[in-house]
py3Dmol code that shows the C-alpha trace and the ligand (Angstrom):
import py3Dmol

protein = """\
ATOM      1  CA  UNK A   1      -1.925  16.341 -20.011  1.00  0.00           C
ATOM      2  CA  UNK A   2      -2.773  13.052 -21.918  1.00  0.00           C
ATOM      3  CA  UNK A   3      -5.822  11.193 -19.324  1.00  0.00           C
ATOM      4  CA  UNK A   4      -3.582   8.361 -17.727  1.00  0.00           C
ATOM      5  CA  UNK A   5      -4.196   4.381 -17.803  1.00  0.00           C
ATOM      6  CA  UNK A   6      -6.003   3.168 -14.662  1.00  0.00           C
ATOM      7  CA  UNK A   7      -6.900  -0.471 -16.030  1.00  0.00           C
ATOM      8  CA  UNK A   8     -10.375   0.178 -14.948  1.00  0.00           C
ATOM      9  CA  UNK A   9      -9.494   0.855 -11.238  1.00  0.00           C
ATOM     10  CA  UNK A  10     -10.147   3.543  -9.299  1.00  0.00           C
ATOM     11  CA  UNK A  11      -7.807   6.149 -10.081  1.00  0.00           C
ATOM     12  CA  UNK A  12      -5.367   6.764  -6.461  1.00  0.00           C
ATOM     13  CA  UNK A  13      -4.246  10.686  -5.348  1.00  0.00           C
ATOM     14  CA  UNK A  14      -1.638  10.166  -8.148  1.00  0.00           C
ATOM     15  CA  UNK A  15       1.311  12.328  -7.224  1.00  0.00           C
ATOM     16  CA  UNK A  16       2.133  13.415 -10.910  1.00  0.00           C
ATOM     17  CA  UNK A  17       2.318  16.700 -10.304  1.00  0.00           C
ATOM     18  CA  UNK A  18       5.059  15.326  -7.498  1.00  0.00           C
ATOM     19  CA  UNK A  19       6.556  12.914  -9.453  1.00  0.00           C
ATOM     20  CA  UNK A  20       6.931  15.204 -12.805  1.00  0.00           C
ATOM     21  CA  UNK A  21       6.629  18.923 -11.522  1.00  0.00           C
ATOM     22  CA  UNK A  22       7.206  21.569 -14.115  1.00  0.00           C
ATOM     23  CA  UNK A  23       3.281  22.396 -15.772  1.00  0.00           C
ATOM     24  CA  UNK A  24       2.126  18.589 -14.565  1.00  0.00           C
ATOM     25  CA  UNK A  25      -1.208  18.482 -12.511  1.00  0.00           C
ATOM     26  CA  UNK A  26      -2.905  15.566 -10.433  1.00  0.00           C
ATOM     27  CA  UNK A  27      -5.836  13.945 -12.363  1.00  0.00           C
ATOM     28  CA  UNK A  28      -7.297  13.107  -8.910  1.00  0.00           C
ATOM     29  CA  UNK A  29      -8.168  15.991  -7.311  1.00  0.00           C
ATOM     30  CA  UNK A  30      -7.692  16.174  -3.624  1.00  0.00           C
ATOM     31  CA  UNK A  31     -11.551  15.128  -1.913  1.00  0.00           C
ATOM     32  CA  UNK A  32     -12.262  18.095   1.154  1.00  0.00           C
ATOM     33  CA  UNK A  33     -10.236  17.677   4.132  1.00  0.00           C
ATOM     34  CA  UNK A  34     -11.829  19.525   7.132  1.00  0.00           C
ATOM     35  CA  UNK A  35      -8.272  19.860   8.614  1.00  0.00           C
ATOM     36  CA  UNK A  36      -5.567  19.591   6.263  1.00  0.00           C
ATOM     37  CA  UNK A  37      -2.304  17.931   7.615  1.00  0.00           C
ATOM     38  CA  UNK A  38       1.141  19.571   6.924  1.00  0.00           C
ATOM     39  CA  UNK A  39       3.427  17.023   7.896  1.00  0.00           C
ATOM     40  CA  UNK A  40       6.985  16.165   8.531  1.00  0.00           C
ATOM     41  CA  UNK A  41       8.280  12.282   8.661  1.00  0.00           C
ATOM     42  CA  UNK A  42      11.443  11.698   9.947  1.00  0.00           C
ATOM     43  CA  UNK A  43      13.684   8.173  10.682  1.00  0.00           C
ATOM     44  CA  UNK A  44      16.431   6.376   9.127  1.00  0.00           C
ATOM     45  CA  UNK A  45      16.275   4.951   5.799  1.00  0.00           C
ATOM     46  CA  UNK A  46      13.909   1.638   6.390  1.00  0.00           C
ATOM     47  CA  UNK A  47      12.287   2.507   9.482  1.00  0.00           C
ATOM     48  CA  UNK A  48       8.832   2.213   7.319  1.00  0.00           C
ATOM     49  CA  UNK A  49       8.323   6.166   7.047  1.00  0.00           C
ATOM     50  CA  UNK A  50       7.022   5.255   3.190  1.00  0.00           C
ATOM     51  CA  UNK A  51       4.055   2.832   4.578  1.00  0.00           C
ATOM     52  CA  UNK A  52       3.511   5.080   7.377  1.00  0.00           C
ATOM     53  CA  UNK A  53       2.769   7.751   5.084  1.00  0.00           C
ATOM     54  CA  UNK A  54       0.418   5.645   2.953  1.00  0.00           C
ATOM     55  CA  UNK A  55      -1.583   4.701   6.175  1.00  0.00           C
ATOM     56  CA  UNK A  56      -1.839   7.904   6.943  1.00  0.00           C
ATOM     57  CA  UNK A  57      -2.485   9.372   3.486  1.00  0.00           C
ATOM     58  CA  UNK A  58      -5.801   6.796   3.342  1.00  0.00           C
ATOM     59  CA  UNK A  59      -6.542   7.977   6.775  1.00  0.00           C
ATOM     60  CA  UNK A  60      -5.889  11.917   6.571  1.00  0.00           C
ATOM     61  CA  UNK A  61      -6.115  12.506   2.840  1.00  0.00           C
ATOM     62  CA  UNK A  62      -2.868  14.008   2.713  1.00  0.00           C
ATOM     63  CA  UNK A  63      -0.664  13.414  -0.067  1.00  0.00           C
ATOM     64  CA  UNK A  64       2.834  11.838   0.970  1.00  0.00           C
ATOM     65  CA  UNK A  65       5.916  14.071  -0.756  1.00  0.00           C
ATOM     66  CA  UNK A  66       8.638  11.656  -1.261  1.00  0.00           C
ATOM     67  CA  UNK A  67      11.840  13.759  -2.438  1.00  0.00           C
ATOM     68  CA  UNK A  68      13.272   9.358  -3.107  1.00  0.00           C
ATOM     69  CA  UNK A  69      10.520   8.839  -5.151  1.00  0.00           C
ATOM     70  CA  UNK A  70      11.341  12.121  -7.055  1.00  0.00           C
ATOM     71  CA  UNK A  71      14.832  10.936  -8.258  1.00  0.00           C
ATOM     72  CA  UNK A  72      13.710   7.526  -9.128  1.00  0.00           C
ATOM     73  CA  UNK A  73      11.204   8.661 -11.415  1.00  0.00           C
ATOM     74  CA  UNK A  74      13.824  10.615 -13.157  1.00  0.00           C
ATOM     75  CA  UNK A  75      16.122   7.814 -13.268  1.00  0.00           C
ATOM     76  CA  UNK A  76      12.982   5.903 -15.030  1.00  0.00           C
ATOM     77  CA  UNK A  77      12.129   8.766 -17.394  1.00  0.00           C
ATOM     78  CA  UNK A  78      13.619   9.400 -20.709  1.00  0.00           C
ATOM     79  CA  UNK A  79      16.994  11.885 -20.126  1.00  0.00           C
ATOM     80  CA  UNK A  80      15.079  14.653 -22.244  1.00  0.00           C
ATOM     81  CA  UNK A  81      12.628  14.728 -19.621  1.00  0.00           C
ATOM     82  CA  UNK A  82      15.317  15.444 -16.954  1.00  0.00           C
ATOM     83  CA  UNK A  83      16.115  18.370 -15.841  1.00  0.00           C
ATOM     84  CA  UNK A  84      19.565  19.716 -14.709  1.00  0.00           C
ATOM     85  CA  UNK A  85      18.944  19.523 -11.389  1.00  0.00           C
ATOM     86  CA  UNK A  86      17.630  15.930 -11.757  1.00  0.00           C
ATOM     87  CA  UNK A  87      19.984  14.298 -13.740  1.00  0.00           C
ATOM     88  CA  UNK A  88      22.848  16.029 -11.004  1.00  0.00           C
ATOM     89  CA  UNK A  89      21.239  13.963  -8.528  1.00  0.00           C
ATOM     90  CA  UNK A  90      21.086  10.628 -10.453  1.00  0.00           C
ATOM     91  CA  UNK A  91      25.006   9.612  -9.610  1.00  0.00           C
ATOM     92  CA  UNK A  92      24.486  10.432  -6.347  1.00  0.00           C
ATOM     93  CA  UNK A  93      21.499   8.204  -5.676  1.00  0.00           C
ATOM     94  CA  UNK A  94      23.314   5.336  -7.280  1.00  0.00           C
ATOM     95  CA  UNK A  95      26.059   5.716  -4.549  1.00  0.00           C
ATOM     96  CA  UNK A  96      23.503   5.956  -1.657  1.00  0.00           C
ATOM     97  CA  UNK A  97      24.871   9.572  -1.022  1.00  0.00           C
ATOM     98  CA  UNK A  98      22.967  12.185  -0.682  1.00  0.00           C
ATOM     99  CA  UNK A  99      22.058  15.001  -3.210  1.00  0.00           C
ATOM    100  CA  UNK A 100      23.412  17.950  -2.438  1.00  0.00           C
ATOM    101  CA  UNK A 101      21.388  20.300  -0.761  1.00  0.00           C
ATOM    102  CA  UNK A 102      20.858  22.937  -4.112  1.00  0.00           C
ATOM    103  CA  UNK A 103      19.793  20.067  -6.269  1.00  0.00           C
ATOM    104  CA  UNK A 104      17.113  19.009  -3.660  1.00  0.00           C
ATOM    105  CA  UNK A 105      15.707  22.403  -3.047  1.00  0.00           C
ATOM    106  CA  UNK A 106      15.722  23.239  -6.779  1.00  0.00           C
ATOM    107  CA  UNK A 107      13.361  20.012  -7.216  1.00  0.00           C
ATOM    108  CA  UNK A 108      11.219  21.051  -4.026  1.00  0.00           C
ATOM    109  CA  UNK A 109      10.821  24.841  -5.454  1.00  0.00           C
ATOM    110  CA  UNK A 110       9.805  22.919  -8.786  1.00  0.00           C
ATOM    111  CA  UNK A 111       6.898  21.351  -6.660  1.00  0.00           C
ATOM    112  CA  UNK A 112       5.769  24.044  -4.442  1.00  0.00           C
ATOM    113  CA  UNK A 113       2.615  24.665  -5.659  1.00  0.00           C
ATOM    114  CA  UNK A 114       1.849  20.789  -3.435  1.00  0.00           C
ATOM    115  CA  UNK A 115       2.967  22.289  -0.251  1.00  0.00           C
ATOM    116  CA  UNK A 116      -0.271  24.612  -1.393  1.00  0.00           C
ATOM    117  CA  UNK A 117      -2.526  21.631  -1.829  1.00  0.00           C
ATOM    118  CA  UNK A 118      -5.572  21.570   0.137  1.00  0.00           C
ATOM    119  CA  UNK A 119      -5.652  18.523   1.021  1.00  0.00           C
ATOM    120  CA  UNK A 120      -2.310  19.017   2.781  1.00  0.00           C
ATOM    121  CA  UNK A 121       0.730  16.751   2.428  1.00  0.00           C
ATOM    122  CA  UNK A 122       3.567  14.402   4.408  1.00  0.00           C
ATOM    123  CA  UNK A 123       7.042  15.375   3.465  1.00  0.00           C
ATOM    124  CA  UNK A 124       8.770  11.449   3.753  1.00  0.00           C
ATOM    125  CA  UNK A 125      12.394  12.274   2.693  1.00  0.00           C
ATOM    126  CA  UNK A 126      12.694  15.797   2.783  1.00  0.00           C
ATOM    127  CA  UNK A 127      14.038  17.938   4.664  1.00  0.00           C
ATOM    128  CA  UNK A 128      17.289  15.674   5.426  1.00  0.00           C
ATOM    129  CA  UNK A 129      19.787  18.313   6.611  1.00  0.00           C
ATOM    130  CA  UNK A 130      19.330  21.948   8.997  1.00  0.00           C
ATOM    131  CA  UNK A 131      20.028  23.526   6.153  1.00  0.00           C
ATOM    132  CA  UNK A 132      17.115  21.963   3.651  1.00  0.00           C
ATOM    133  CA  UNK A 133      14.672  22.585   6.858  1.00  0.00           C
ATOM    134  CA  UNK A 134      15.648  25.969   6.818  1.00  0.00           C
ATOM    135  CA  UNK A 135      14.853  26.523   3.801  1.00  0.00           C
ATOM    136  CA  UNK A 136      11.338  24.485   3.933  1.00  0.00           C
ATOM    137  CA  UNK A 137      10.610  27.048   6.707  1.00  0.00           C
ATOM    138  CA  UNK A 138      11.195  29.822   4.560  1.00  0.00           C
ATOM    139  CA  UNK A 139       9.258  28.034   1.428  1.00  0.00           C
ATOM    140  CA  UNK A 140       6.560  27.564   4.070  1.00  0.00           C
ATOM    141  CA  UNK A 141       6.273  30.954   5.164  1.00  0.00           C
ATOM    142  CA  UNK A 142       6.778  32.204   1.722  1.00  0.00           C
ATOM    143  CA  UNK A 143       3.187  30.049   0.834  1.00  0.00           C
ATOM    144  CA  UNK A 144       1.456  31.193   3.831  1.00  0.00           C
ATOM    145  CA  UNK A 145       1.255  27.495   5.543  1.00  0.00           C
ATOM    146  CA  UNK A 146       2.963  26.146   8.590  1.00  0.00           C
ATOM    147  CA  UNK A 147       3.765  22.501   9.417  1.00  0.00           C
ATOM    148  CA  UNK A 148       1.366  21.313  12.010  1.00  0.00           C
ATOM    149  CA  UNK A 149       4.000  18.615  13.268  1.00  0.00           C
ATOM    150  CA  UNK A 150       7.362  16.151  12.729  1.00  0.00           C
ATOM    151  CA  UNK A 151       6.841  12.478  13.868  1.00  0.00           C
ATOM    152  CA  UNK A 152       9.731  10.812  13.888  1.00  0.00           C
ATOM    153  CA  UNK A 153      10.058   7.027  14.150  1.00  0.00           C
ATOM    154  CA  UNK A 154      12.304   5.423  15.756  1.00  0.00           C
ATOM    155  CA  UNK A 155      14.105   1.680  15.709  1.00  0.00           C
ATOM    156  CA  UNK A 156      17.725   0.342  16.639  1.00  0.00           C
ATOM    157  CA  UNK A 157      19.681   0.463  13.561  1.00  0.00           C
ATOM    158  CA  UNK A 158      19.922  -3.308  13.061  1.00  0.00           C
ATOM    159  CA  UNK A 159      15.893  -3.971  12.647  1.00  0.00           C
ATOM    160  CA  UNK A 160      16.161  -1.708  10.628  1.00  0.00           C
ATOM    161  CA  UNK A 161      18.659  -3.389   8.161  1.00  0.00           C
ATOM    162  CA  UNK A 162      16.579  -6.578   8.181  1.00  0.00           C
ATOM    163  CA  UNK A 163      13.334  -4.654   7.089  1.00  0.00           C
ATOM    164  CA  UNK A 164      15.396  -3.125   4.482  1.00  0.00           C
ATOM    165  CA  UNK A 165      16.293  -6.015   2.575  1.00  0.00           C
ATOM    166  CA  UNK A 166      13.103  -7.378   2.434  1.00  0.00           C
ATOM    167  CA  UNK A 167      11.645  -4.318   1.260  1.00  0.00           C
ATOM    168  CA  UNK A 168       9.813  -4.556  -2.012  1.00  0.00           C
ATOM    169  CA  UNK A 169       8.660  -1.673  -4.177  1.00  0.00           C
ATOM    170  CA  UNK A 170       5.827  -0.661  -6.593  1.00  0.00           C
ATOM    171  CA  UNK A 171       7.672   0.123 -10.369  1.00  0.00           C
ATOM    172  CA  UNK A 172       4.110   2.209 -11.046  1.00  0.00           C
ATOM    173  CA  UNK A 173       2.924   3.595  -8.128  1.00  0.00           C
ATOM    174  CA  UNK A 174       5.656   3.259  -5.458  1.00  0.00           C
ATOM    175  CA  UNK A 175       3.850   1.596  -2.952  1.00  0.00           C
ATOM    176  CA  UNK A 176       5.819  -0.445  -0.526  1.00  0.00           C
ATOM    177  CA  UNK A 177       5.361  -4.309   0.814  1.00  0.00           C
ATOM    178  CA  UNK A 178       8.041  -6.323   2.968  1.00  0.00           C
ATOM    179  CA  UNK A 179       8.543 -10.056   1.738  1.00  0.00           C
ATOM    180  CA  UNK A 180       7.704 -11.117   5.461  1.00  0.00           C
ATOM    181  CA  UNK A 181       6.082  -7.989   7.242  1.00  0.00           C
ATOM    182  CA  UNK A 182       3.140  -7.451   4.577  1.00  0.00           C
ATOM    183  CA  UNK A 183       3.489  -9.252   1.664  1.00  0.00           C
ATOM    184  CA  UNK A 184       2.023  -8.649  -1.875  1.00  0.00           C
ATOM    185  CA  UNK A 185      -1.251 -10.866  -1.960  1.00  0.00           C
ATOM    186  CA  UNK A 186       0.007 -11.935  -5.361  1.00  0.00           C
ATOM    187  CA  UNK A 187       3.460 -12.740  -5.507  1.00  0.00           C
ATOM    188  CA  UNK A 188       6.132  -9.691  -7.213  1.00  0.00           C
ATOM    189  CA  UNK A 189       2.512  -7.695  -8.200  1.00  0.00           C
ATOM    190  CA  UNK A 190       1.163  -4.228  -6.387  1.00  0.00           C
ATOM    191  CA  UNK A 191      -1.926  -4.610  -4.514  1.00  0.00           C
ATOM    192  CA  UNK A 192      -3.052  -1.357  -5.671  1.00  0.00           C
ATOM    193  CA  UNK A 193      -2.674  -1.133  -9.408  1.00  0.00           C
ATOM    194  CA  UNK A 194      -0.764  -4.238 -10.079  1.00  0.00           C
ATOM    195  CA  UNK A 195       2.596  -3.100 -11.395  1.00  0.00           C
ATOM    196  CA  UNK A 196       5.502  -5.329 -10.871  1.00  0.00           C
ATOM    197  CA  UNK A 197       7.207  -4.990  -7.307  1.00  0.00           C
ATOM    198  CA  UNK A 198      11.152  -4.690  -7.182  1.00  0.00           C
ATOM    199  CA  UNK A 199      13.864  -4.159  -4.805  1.00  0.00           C
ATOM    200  CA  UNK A 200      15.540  -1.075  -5.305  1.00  0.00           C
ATOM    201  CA  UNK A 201      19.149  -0.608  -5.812  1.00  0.00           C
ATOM    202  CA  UNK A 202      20.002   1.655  -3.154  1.00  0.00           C
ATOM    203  CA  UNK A 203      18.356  -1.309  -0.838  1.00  0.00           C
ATOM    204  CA  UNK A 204      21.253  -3.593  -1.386  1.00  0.00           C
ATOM    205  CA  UNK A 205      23.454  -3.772   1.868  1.00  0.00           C
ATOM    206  CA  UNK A 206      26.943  -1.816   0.999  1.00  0.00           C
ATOM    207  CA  UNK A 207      24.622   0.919   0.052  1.00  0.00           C
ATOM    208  CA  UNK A 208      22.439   0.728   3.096  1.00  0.00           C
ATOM    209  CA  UNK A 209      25.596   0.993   5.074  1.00  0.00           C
ATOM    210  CA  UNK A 210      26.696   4.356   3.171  1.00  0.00           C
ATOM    211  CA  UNK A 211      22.617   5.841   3.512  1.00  0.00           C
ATOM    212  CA  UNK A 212      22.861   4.941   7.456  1.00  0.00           C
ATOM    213  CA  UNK A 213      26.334   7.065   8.005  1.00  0.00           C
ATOM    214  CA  UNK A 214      24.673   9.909   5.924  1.00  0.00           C
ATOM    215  CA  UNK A 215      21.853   9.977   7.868  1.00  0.00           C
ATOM    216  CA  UNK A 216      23.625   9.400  11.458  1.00  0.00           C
ATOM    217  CA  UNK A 217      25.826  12.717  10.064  1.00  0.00           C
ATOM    218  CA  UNK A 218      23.005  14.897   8.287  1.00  0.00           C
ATOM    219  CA  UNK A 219      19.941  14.240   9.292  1.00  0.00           C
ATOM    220  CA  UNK A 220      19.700  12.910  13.316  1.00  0.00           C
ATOM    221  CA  UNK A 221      20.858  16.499  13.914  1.00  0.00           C
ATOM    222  CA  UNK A 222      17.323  17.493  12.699  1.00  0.00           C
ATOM    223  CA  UNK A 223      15.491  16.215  15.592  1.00  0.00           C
ATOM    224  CA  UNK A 224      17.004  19.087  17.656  1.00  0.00           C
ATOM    225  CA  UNK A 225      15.911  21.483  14.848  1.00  0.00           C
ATOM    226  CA  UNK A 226      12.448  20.309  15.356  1.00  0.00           C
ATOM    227  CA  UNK A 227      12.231  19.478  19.172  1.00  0.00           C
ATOM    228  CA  UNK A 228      13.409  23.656  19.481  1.00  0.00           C
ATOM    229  CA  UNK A 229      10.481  24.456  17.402  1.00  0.00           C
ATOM    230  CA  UNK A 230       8.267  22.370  19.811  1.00  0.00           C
ATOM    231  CA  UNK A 231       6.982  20.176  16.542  1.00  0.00           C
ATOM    232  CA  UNK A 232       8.779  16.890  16.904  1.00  0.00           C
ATOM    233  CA  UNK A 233       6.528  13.936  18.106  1.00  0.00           C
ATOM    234  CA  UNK A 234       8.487  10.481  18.864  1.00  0.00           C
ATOM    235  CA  UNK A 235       6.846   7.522  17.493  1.00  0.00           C
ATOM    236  CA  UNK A 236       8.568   4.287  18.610  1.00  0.00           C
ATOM    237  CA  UNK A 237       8.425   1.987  15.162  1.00  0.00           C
ATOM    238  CA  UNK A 238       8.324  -1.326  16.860  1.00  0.00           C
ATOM    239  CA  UNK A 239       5.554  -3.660  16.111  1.00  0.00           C
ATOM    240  CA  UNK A 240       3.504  -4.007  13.202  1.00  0.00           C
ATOM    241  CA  UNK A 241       2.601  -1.687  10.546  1.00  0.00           C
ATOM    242  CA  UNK A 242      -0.941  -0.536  11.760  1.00  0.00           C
ATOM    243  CA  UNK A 243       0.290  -0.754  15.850  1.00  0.00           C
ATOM    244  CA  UNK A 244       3.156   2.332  14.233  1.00  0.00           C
ATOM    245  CA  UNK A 245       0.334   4.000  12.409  1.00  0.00           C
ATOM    246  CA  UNK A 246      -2.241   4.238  15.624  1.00  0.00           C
ATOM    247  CA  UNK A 247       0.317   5.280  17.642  1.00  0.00           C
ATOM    248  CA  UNK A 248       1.139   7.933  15.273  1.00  0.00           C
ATOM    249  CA  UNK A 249      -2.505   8.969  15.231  1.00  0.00           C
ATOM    250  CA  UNK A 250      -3.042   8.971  18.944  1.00  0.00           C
ATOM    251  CA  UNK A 251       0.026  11.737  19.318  1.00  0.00           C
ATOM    252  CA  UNK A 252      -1.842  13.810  16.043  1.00  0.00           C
ATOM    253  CA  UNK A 253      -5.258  13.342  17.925  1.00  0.00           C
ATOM    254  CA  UNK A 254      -3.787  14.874  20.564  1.00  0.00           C
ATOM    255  CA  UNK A 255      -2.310  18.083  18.890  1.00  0.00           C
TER     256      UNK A 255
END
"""
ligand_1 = """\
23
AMP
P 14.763 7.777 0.036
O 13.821 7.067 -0.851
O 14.114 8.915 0.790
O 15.540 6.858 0.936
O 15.847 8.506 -0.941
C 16.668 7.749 -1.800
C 17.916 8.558 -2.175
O 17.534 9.795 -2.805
C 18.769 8.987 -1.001
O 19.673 7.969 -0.603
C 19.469 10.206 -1.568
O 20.514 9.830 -2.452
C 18.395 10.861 -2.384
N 17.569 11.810 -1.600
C 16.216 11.762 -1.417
N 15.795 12.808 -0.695
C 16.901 13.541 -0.384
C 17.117 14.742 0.355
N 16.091 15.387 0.951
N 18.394 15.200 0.473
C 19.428 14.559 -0.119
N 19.297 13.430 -0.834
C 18.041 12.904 -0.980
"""
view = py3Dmol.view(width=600, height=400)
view.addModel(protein, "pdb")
view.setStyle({"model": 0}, {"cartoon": {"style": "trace"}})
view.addModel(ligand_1, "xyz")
view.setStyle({"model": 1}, {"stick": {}})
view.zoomTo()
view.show()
């Protein structure tokens, strides 16, 4: 694969082997983790799961597996590049429904070989029903790795529609700022590698409203799925990004 564009910055973890599956590899390679994390984030749509996994990406070295950021880059790439499975999910995403579970497992089988990485990774996204974390558990077992835990964050339903719509997003790497939570330090540009920041489609409110009811029906149930398996770990996501993030680390200190 073609040596990407880094505009003389340090290259990041790069997630192309996420992002693209099929042959794709990371140009970064993973740097020794002593004790890779295999982790689980779960919370409504806009309860920050995407920065929390960043923080703890820089902090852990684990890669964060965003199923969201799958799709979009699909939507982005050229339909050749698509495959079935992908382009079944595209309407779908538009409507702020969710993909059927066969499309999303087909794209997560795509990517198994990062569920193998060394460095470990945080699912943000996936799984979002019983059934998709049945089948993770299988996929798991299958590689010979376990998940070491599930944090999931937690916020009344209305903060989390006004962090939503001030949610801006990274068109190259898919890092995410809020407009008044933690703002670009140039205006509409990524701190990290400068790309233009946007505010996603499925971020507008009558789509919000249909990604909250899917998630109230699909994927609260999961909790219990976890909490059985004695993984789940509440975080409460009130307060600032990096208050969430040492809370988060406190509970994985303590596994
Ligand atoms: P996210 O960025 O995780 O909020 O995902 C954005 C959209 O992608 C969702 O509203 C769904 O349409 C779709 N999506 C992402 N992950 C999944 C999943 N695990 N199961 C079903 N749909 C998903």
């Amino acid at each position: 694969m073609a040596e990407r564009e880094t505009n003389g910055r340090k290259p990041r973890r790069d997630r192309i082997a996420w992002l693209e599956g099929g042959d794709s590899r990371c140009l970064t390679k993973p740097p020794p983790v002593a004790l890779p994390r295999r982790l689980v984030l779960l919370g409504a749509p806009g309860v920050g799961k995407g920065t929390q996994a960043e923080l703890l990406s820089a902090r852990i070295g684990a890669c964060p597996l965003s199923t969201g950021d799958v799709f979009r880059a699909a939507k982005l790439s050229k339909d050749c590049r698509c495959s079935p499975a992908l382009e079944a999910a595209r309407e779908c995403m538009a409507r702020g429904e969710l993909v059927s579970d066969e499309t999303v497992l087909a794209v997560v089988k795509e990517r198994s070989q990062c569920l193998c990485c060394c460095g470990g990774f945080l699912l943000d996204g996936f799984p979002r029903t019983v059934a998709q974390a049945q089948a993770l558990e299988e996929l798991l077992a299958a590689e010979e790795v376990a998940l070491d835990a599930v944090l999931s964050y937690e916020l009344p339903i209305e903060r989390i529609v006004a962090r939503l719509s001030g949610r801006l997003t990274c068109s190259r790497c898919k890092s995410v700022f809020h407009a008044e939570a933690r703002p670009p330090r140039a205006g509409g540009i990524c701190d990290h590698c400068g790309g233009a920041l946007f505010q996603r489609a499925d971020d507008l409110p009558e789509t919000v409203r249909v990604r909250m009811q899917a998630y109230e029906r699909s994927t609260a149930p999961l909790a219990d799925f976890y909490r059985e398996r004695d993984l789940l770990i509440s975080i409460p996501a009130e307060g600032t990004p990096e208050e969430i993030f040492e809370r988060a680390l406190h509970a994985l200190e303590t596994l």
